[in-house]
C-alpha positions in Angstrom: 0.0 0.0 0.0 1.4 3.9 -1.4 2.2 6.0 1.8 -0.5 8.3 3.4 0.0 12.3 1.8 -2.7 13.7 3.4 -4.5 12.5 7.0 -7.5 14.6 8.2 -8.4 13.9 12.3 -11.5 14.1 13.6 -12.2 17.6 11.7 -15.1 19.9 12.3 -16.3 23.4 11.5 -19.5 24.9 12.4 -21.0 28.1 11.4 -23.5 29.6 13.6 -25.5 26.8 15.1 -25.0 24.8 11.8 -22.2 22.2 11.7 -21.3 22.4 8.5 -18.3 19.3 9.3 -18.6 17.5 12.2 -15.4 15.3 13.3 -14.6 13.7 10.2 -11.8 11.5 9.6 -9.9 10.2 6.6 -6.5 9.6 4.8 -5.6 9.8 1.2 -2.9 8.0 -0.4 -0.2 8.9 -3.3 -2.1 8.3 -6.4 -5.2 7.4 -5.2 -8.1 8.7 -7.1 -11.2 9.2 -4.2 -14.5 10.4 -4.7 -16.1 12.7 -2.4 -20.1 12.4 -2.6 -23.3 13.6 -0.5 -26.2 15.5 -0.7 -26.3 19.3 -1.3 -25.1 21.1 1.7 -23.7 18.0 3.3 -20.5 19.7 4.0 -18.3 18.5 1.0 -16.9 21.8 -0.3 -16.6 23.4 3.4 -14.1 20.2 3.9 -12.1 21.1 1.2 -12.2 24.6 2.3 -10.4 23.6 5.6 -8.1 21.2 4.4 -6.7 23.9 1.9 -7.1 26.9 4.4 -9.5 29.2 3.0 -11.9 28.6 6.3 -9.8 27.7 9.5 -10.7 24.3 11.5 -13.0 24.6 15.0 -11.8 21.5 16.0 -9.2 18.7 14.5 -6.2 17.8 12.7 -4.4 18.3 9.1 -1.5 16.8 8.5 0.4 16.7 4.9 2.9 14.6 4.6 3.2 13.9 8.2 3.4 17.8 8.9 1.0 19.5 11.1 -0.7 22.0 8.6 -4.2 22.8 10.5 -3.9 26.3 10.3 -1.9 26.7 7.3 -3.4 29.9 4.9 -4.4 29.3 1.5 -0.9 30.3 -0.6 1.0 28.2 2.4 -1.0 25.0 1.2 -0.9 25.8 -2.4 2.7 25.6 -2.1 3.5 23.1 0.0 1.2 20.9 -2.5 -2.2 21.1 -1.9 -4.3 22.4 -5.4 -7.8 22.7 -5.9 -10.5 23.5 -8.6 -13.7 25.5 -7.8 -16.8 24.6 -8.3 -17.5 28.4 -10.1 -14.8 28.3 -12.7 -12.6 31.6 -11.4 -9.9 32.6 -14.0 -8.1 35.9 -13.9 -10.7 37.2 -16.7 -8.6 39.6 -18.6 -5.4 37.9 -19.0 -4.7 35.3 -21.8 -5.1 31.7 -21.1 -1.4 31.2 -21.3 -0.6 34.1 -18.6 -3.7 32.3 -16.3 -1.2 29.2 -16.3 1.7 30.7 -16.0 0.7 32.7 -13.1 0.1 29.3 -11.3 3.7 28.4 -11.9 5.0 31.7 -10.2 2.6 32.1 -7.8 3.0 28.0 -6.3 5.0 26.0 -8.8 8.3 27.2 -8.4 9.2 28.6 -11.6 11.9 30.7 -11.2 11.7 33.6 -14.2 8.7 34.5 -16.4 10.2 32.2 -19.2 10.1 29.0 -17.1 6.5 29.8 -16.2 5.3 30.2 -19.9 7.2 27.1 -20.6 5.2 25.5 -17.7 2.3 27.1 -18.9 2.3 25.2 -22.3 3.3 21.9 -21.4 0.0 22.1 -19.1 -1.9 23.4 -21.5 -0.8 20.8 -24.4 -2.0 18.0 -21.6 -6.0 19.5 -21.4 -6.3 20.6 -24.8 -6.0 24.1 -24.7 -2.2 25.1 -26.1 -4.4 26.3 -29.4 -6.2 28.7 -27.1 -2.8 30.1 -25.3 -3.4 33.6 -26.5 -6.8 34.1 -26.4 -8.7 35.8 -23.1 -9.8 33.5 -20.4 -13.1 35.2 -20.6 -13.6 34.2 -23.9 -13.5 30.6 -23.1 -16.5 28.3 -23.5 -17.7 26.3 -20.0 -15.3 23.4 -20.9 -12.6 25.4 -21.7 -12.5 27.4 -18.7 -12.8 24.0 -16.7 -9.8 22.6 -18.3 -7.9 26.0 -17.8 -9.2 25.7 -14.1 -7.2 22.1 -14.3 -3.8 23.1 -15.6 -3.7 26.0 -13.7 -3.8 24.0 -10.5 -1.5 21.6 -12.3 1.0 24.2 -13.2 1.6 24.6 -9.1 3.1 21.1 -9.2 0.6 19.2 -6.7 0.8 16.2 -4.8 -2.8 16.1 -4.0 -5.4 18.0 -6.1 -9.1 18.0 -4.7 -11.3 18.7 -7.7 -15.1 20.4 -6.6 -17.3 19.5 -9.4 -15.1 19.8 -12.3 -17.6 17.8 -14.8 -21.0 19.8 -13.9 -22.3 21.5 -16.7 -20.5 19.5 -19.2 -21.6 16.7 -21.8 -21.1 13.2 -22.3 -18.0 13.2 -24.4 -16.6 16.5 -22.4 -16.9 14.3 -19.2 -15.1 11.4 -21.2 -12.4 13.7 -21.8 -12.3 15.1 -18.5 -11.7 11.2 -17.1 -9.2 10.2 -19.4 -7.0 13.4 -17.9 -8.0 12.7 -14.3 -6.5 9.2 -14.6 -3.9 10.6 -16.6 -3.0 13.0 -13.9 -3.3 9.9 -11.2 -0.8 8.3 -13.2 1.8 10.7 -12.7 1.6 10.0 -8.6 -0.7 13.4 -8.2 -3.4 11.7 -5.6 -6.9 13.5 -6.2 -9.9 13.4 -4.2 -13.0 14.9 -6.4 -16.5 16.0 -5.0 -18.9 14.5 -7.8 -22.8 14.3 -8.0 -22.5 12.6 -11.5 -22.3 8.5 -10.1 -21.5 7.1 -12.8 -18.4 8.9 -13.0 -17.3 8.5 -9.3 -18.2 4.5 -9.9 -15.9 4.4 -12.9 -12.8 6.6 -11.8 -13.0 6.3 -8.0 -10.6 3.8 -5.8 -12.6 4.9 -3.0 -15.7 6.4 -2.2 -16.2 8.9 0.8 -19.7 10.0 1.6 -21.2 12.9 4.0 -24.3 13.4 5.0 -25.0 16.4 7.5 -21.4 17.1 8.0 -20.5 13.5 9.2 -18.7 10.9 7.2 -21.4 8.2 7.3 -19.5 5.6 4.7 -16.1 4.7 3.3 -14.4 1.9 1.5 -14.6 0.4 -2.0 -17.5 2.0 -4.1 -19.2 -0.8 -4.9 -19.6 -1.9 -0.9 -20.7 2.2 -0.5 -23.1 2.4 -2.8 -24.9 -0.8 -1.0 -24.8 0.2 2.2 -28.2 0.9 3.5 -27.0 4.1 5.3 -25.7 5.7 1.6 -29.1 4.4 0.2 -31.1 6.3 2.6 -29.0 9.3 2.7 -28.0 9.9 -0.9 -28.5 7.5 -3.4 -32.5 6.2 -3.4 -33.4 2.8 -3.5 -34.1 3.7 -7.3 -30.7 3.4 -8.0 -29.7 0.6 -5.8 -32.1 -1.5 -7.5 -30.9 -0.2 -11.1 -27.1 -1.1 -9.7 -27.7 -4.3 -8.5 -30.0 -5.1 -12.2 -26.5 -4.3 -13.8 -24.3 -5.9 -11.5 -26.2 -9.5 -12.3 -26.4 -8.8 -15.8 
């Protein structure tokens, strides 16, 4: 078994009376691909918020690569490793695609001159399909273009573990294809990512491991077939509807 990167302790947040986490407790592994599910407002995008340091734990542990890093801030994690997508696609509008990239290899990637970070900059963008597009604005982007700028530019920052918050939603069937065949692509390379997903079909086909909250708790973990059966995850999430359709395909 890879070694742990990142182990989360018994984490919680609330805001207000609303616990938006509530002592949740996981670790990912180097090249592991995980899925993150649950219903809206279950807490999955507030967990990645803490583990990356935009909102600050009430309670709990972080650790990266067997460093403390509970209260890190957001540039601190984004250097040390730790990338992430949004789930509303945020590129610097008015600069080129290229220079959106690039920026990521300055800011947390460790380029060294504006040359190396250009040079960065296309490499990334030759991987999602966008080095055509180098010079155009990032405004000007389509929805799956500015999704798979989103991905090199967390690419370019040269992460060990990238947690991806709904990076297929509002894309179609051959964009999502697309977008799995460089999610694997990226596993490959030893980059471990944990992706928040509502589209099952996709966590079933590119997920190692299933996580799943439900009210802030982690209610189920483990292989995704054994996740998606468990009564708990059927009652909470998924319907009996589609248990029934899964276990139709799982006997042929």
């Amino acid at each position: 078994m890879s070694a742990a990167v990142l182990d989360v302790d018994n984490l919680s947040r609330a805001f207000g009376g609303v616990q938006a986490v509530d002592g949740v407790s996981f670790t990912l592994r180097a090249g592991e691909i995980v899925g993150l599910i649950g219903p809206n407002g279950a807490g999955k995008t507030t967990l990645v918020n803490l583990v990356t340091g935009v909102v600050t734990p009430g309670s709990g542990r972080i650790r990266f690569e067997g460093r403390d890093v509970t209260r890190q801030r957001p540039w601190q994690a984004a250097r040390r490793g730790l990338a992430r997508t949004f789930q509303v696609v945020q590129p610097f509008p008015e600069m080129t695609v290229l220079d959106n990239v690039a920026a990521g290899a300055l800011f947390a990637g460790h380029a060294e001159n504006r040359a190396e970070a250009e040079a960065a900059a296309r490499e990334h963008l030759t991987f999602v399909g966008l080095v055509y597009e180098a010079h155009r604005p990032a405004a000007s982007l389509p929805l799956p273009g500015r999704k798979r700028l989103e991905l090199a530019k967390s690419l370019a920052m040269k992460p060990k573990v990238l947690l991806l918050d709904e990076v297929n939603a509002g894309l179609n069937s051959g964009e999502i294809e697309h977008a799995l065949t460089l999610m694997r692509a990226i596993a490959d390379r030893g980059i471990t990512i944990l992706i928040i997903e509502h589209l099952m079909k996709v966590v079933l086909t590119l997920s190692q491991r299933i996580l799943v909250l439900h009210h802030g708790k982690l209610i189920s973990e483990g292989d995704p077939q054994e996740v998606i059966n468990d009564p708990t995850v059927v009652e909470a999430y998924l319907g009996s509807k589609f248990a029934e359709r899964q276990k139709r395909m799982a006997h042929g």
